[in-house]
C-alpha positions as CSV (number, residue, x, y, z in Angstrom):
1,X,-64.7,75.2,67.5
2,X,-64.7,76.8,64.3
3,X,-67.4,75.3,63.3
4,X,-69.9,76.6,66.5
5,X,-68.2,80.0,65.6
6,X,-70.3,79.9,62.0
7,X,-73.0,78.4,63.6
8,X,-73.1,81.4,66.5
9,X,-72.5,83.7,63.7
10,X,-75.0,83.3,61.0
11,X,-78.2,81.3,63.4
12,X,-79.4,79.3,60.8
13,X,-82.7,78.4,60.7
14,X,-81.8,74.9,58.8
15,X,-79.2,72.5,59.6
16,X,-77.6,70.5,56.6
17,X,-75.0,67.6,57.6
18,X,-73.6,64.9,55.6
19,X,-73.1,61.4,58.3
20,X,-70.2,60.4,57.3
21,X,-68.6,62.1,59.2
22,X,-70.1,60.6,62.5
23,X,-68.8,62.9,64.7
24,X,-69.8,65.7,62.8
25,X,-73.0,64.4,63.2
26,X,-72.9,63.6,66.5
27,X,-72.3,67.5,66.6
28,X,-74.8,68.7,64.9
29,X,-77.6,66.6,67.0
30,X,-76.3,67.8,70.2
31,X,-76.8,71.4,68.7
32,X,-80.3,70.6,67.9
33,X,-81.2,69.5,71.4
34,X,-79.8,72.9,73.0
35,X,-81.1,75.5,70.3
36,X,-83.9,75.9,68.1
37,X,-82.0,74.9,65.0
38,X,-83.6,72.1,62.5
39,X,-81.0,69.7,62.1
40,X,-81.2,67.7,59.0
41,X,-78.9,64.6,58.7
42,X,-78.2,63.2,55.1
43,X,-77.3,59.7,55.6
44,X,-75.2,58.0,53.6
45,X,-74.7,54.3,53.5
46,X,-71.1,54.8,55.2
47,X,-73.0,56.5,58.2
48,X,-75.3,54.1,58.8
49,X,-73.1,50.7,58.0
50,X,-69.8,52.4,59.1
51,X,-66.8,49.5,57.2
52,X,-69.8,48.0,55.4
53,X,-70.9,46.5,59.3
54,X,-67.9,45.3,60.4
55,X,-67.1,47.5,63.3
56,X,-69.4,47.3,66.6
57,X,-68.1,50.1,68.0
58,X,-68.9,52.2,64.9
59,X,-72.4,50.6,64.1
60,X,-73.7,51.3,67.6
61,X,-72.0,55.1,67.2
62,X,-74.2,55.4,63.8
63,X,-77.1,54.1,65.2
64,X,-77.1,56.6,67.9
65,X,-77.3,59.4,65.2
66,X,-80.1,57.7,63.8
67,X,-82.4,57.5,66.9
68,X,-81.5,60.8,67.6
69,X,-81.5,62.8,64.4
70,X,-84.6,65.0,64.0
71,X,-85.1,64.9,60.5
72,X,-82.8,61.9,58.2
73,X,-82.5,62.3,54.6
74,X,-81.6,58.5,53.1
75,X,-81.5,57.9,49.1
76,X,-83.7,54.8,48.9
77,X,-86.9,53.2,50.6
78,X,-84.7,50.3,51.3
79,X,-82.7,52.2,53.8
80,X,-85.6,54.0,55.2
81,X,-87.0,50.8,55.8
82,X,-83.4,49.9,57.7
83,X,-83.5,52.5,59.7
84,X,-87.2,51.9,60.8
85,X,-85.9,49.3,62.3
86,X,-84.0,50.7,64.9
87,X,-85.9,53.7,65.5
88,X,-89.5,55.4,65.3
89,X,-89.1,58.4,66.5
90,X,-86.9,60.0,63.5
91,X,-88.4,61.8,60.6
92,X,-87.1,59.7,57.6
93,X,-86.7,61.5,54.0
94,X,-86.0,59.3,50.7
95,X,-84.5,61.9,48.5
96,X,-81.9,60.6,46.0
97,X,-79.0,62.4,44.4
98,X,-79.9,64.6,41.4
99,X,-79.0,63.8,38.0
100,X,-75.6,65.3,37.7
101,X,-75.5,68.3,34.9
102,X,-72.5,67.2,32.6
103,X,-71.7,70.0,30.2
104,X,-70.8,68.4,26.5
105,X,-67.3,67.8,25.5
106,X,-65.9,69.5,22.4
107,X,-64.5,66.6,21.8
108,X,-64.3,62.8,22.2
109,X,-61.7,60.4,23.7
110,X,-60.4,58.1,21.1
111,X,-61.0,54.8,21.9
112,X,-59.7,51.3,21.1
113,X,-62.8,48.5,20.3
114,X,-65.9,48.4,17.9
115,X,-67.4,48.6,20.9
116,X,-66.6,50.4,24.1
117,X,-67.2,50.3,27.9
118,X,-66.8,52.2,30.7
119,X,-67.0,50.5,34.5
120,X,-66.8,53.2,36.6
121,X,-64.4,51.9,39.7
122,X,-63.1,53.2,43.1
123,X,-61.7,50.1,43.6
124,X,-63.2,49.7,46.7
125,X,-64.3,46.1,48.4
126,X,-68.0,46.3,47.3
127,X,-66.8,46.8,43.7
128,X,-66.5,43.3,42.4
129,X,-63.4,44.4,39.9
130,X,-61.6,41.2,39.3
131,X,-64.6,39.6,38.4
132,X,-65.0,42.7,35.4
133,X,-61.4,41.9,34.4
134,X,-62.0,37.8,34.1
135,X,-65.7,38.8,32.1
136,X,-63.2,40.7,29.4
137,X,-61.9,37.1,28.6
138,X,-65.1,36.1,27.6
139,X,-66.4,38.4,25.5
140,X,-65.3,39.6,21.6
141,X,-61.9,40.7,21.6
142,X,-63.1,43.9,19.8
143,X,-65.0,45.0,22.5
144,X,-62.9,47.0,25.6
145,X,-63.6,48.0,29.2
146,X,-62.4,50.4,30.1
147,X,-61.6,50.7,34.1
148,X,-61.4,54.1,35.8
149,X,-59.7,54.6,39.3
150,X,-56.6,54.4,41.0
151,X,-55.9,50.4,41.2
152,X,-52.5,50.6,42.0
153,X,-54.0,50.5,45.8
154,X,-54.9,47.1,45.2
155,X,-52.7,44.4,45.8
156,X,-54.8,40.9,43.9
157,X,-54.0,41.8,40.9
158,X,-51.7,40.0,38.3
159,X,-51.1,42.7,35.7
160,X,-49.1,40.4,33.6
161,X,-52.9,38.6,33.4
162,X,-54.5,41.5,31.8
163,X,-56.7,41.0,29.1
164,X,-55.6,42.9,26.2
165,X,-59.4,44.5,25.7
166,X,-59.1,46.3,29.6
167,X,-57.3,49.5,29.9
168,X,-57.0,50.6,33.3
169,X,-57.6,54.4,33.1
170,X,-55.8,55.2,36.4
171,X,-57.4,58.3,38.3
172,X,-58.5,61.0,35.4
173,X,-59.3,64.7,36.2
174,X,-62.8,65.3,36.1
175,X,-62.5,66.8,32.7
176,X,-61.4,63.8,31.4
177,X,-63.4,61.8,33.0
178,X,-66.4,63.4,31.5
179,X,-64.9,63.1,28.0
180,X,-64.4,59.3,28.5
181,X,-67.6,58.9,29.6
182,X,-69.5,61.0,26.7
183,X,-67.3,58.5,24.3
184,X,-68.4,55.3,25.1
185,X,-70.9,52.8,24.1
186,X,-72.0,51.6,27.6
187,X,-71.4,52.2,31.2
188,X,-71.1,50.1,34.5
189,X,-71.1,50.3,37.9
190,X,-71.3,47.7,40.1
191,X,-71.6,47.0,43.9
192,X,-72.2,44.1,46.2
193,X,-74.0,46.4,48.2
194,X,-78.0,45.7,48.1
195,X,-79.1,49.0,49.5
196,X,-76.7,51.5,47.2
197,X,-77.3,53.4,44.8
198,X,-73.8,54.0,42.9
199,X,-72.5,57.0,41.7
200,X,-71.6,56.3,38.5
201,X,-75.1,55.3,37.8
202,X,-76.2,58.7,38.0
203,X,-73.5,60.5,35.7
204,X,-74.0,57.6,33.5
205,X,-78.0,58.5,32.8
206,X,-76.6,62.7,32.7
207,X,-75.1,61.8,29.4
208,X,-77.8,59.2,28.0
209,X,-75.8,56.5,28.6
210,X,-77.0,52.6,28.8
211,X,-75.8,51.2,32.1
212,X,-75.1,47.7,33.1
213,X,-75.5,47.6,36.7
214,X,-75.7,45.2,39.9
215,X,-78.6,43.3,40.5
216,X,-80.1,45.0,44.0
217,X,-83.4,45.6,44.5
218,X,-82.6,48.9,44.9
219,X,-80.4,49.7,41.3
220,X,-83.3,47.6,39.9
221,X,-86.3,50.0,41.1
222,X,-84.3,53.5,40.7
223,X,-83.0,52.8,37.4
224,X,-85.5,50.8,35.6
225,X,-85.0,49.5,31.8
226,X,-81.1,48.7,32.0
227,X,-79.6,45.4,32.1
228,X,-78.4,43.9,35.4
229,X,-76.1,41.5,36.9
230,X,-75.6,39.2,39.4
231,X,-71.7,39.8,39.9
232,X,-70.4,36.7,38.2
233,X,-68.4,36.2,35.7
234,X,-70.0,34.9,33.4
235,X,-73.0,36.9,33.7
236,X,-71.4,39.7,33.4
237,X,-69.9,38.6,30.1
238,X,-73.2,37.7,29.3
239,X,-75.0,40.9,30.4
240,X,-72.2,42.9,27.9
241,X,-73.6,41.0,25.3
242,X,-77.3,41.5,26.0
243,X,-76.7,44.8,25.9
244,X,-74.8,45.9,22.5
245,X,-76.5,43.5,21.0
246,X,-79.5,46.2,21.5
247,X,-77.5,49.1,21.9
248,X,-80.4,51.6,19.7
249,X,-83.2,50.1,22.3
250,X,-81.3,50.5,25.6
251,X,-80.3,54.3,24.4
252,X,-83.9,55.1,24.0
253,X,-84.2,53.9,27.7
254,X,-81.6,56.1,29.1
255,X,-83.1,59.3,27.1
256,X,-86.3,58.3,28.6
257,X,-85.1,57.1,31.9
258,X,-83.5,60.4,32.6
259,X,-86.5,62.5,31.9
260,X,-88.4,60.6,34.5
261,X,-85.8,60.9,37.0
262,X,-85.1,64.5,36.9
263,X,-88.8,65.3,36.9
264,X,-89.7,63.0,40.1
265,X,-86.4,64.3,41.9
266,X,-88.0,67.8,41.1
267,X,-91.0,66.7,43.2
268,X,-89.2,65.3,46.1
269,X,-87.5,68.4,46.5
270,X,-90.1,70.0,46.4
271,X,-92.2,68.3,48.9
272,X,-88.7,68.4,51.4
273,X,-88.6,72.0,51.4
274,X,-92.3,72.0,52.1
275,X,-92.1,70.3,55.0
276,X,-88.7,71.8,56.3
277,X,-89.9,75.4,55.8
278,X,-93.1,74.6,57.9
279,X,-91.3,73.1,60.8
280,X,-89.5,76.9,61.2
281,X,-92.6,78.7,61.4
């Protein structure tokens, strides 16, 4: 209710709502159908494969949104072409997230190896951690991963196992976070999702830094020039080594990779507010 109140109050002309939540979206589509408001749904992958597809109930619920969304803003081509599946009648939008701005530390985290990495980690089931943790057994001993997030939600892992080159960070303030991440050689964020593009990926490029990333078609076409992985072991291990063994080349890659992103964000930004502020006129 409180929610109609601001909507009675201010009339927007423009509708923004983030799916999930469903039923907020669910909300905001009904409004669209009873008042002139231009409802814009930004879909992200948990609103369209609610439990990565494992509930019916929920994946009929968030295709319902979809068919009936006026205008759906998606991150990737990939799930545009998803949702084109299911539905015509929608306006699809690829629009990814912008390049993060991540002020500069005034100082760095001190860090344990000759060389250092950072796999940026919710921990979640699409995150293919234990696989990281075995890869740190395989590599130089002088080289560390570092692991950020809370683990102590997850209940497979044998901490008496631990390679000695994997510090588990625990959850970090952002602050801290940031300075981690500005003192590190490499980043990595992985998913077993084909059609996401991870978070970390993004903050990683704000601060120049190379990225070792899952091998989707998707992470493969958004963030071009970085080294990718097909989730195993021992390609991971192998894809750490790839990469500081050309650390200087895949730096140059992420300064020049970020350019190109923030200017063709820029454009589709652009272009959206185009077409949204002639469908109020």
């Amino acid at each position: 209710m409180c929610t109609l109140r601001i909507l009675y109050r201010e009339k927007p002309e423009t509708l923004f709502v983030q799916n999930p939540s469903l039923i907020l979206a669910t909300l905001a589509i009904a409004i669209s159908k009873v008042s002139k408001i231009n409802v814009v749904i930004d879909a992200h992958n948990g609103g369209i494969q609610p439990l990565n597809g494992k509930s019916n109930f929920l994946n009929g619920w968030a295709k319902f949104i979809l068919k009936n969304s006026p205008t759906t803003i998606v991150t990737n081509e990939a799930i545009r072409q998803e949702i084109r599946r299911h539905t015509m009648d929608t306006e699809i939008f690829v629009l990814p997230d912008p390049i993060p701005t991540i002020h500069t530390p005034t100082r760095k985290t001190p860090l344990k190896g000759k060389f250092n990495i950072l796999f940026i980690c919710t921990w979640a089931t699409d995150e293919p951690y234990l696989n990281v943790i075995e890869a740190a057994k395989l590599i130089d001993k002088d080289t560390y991963i570092y692991i950020t997030g809370n683990y102590k939600k997850n209940q497979e892992l044998d901490f008496s196992q631990l390679p000695a080159n994997v510090v588990l960070t625990g959850f970090i303030p952002t602050k801290e976070f940031d300075h981690l991440l500005y003192s590190v050689d490499v980043t990595m964020d992985l998913t077993t999702r084909e059609d996401c593009l991870v978070c970390g990926a993004y903050e990683a490029i704000s601060v120049e830094k190379p990225l070792i990333l899952s091998k989707s078609q998707a992470l493969q076409s958004y963030f071009p020039g970085m080294v990718y992985t097909d989730n195993e072991i021992h390609d991971i291990a192998q894809c750490i080594r790839v990469i500081l063994a050309d650390l200087h080349r895949y730096n140059r890659e992420a300064k020049k990779l970020k350019k190109e992103l923030i200017r063709a964000w820029d454009e589709k930004i652009n272009a959206l507010e185009e077409k949204l502020n002639a469908a109020v006129v």
